[in-house]
Backbone as CSV, one residue per row, in Angstrom:
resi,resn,N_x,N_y,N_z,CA_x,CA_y,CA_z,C_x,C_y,C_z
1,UNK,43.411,123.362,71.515,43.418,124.712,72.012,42.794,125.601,70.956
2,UNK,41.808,126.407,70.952,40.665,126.400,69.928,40.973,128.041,70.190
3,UNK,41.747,128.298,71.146,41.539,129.791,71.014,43.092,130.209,71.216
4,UNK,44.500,129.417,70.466,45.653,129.878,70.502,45.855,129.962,68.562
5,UNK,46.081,130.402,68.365,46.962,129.993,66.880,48.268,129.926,66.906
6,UNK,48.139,128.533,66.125,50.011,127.786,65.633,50.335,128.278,64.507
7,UNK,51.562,128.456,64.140,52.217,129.075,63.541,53.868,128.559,63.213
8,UNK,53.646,127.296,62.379,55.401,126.792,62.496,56.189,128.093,61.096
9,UNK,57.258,127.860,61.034,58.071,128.432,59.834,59.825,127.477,59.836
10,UNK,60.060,127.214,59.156,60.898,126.428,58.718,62.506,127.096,58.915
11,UNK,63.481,126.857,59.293,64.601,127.528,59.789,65.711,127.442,58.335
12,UNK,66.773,128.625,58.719,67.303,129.069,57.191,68.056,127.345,56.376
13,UNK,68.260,126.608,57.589,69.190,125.405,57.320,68.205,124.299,57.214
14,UNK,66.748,124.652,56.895,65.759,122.958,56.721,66.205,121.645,57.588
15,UNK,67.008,122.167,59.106,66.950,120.865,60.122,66.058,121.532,61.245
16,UNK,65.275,122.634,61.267,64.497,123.187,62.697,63.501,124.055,62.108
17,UNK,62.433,123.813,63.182,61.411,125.197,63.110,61.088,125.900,64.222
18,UNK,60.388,127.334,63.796,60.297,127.998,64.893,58.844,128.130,65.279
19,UNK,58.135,127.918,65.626,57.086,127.925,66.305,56.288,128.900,67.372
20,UNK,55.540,129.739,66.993,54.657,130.736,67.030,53.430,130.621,67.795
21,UNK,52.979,130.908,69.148,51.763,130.384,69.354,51.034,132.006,69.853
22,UNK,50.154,132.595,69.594,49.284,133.624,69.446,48.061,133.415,70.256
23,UNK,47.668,134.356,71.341,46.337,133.776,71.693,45.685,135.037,70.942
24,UNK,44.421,134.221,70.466,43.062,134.926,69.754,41.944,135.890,70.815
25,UNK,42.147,137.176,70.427,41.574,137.814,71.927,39.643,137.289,71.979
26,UNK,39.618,137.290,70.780,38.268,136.766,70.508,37.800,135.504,71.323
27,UNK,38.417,134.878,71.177,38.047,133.840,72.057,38.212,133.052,73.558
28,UNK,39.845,133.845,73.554,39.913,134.050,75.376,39.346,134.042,76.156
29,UNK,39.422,133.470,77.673,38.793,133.994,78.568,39.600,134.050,79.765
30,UNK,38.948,135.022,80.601,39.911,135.169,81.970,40.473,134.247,82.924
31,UNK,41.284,133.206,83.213,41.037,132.590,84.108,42.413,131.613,83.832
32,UNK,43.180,130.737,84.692,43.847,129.957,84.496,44.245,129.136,83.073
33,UNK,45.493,128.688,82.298,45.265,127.980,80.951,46.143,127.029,81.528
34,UNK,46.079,125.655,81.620,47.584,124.734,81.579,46.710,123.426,80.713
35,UNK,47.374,123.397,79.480,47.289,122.850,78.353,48.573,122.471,77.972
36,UNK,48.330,121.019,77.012,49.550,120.783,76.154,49.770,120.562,74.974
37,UNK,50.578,121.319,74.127,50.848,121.357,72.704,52.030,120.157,72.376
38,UNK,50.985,119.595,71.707,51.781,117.945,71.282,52.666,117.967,69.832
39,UNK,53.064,117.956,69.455,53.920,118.048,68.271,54.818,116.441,67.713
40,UNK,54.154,115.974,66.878,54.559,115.154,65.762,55.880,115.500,64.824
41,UNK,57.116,114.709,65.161,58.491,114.435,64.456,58.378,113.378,64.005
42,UNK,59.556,113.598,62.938,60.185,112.301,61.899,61.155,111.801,62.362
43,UNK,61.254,111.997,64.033,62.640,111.545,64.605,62.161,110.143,65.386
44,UNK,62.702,109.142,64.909,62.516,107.789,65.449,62.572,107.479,66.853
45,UNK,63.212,108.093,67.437,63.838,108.313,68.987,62.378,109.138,69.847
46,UNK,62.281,110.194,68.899,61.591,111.374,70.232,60.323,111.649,68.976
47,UNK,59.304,110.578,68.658,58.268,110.786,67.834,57.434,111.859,68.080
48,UNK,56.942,111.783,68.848,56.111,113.251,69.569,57.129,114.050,70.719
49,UNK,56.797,115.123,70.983,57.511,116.276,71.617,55.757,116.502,72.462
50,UNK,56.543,116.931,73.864,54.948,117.380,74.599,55.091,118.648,75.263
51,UNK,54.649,119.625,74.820,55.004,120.898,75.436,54.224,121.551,76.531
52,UNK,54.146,122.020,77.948,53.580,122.188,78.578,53.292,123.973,78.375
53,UNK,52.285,123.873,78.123,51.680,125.950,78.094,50.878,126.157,79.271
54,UNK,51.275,126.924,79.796,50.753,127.233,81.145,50.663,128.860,81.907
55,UNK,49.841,129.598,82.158,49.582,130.884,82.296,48.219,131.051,83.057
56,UNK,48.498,132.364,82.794,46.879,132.941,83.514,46.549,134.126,82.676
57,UNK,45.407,134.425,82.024,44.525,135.068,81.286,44.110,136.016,82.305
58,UNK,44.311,137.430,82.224,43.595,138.376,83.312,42.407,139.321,82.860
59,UNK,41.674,139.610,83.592,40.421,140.149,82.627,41.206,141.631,81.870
């Protein structure tokens, strides 16, 4: 996703983060988005996390 910016930050207790996603007006465009933000853990069980982002961009 070339036109969102990620943004993790680390939570007060170092077991969670919070995660930030920003769209860049610069590079936007009008029209439908359903994309997925994949995310890599150290958890043996649930290695990747798959997040579904989904919206609509209006002019």
């Amino acid at each position: 996703m070339n036109y969102i910016d990620l943004e993790s930050e680390r939570g007060p207790d170092g077991d969670r983060y919070q995660m930030t996603l920003t769209l860049m007006p610069e590079k936007v465009r009008p029209g439908k988005v359903e994309r997925t933000a994949t995310i890599k853990t150290n958890d043996r069980e649930f290695p990747t996390l798959s997040v579904p982002v989904t919206g609509y961009i209006l002019d």
